[in-house]
C-alpha positions as CSV (number, residue, x, y, z in Angstrom):
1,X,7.8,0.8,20.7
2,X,9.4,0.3,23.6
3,X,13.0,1.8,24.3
4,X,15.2,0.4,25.8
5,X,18.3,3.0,26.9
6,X,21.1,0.6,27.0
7,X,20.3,-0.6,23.3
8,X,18.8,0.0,19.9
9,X,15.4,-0.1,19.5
10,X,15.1,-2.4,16.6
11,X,16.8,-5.1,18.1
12,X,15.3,-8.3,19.2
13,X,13.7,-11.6,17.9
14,X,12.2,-10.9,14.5
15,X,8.8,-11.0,15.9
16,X,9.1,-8.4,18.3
17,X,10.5,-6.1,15.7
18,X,7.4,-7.0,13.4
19,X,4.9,-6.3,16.4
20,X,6.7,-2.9,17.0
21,X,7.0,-1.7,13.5
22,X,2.9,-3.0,12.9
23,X,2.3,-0.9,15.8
24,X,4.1,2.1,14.8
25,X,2.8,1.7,11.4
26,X,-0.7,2.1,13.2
27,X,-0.3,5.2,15.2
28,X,1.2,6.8,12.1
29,X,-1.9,6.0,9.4
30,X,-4.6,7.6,12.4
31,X,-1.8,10.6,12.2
32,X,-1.8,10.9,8.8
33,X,-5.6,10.6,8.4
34,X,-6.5,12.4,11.0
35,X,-4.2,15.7,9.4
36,X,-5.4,14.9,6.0
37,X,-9.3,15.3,7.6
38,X,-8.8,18.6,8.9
39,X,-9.0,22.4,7.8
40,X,-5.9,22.8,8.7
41,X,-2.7,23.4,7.0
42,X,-0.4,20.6,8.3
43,X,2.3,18.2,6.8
44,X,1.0,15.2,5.1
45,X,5.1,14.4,4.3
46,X,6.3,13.2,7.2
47,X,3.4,10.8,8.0
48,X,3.6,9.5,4.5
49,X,7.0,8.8,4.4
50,X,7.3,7.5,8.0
51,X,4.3,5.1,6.8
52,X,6.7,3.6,3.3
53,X,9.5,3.1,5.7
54,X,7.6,1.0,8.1
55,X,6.2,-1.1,5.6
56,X,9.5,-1.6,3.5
57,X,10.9,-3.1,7.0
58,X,7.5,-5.1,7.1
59,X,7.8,-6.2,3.9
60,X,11.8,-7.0,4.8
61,X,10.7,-8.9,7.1
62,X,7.9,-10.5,5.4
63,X,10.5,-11.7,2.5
64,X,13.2,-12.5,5.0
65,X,10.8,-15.0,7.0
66,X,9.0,-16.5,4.4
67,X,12.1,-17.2,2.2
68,X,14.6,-18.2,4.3
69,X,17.0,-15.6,3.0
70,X,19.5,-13.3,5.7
71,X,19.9,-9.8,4.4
């Protein structure tokens, strides 16, 4: 993602915020299945949860483009 310090990160044209959010979605599943694959106690939480939230604002955005409806 790419911040920007004079405003929010998840602003922007819809598809920008799509890319981003595809992309973080991304880096977070190798994180997640790379600590799930190790011998190692680590947190499979935070990855998890990080993952649901990115696709529920894919899927937001999925529903808001393809509908026509402003949430």
């Amino acid at each position: 993602m790419v911040l920007n310090p004079d405003d929010y990160v998840l602003t922007g044209s819809p598809g920008q915020i799509t890319k981003n959010m595809a992309i973080f979605l991304g880096v977070w599943y190798f994180f997640f299945v790379t600590t799930y694959g190790v011998w190692v106690p680590s947190g499979l939480f935070l990855p998890g949860m990080l993952m649901g939230c990115s696709i529920g604002i894919l899927f937001l955005e999925l529903i808001t483009a393809g509908l026509g409806v402003n949430i």
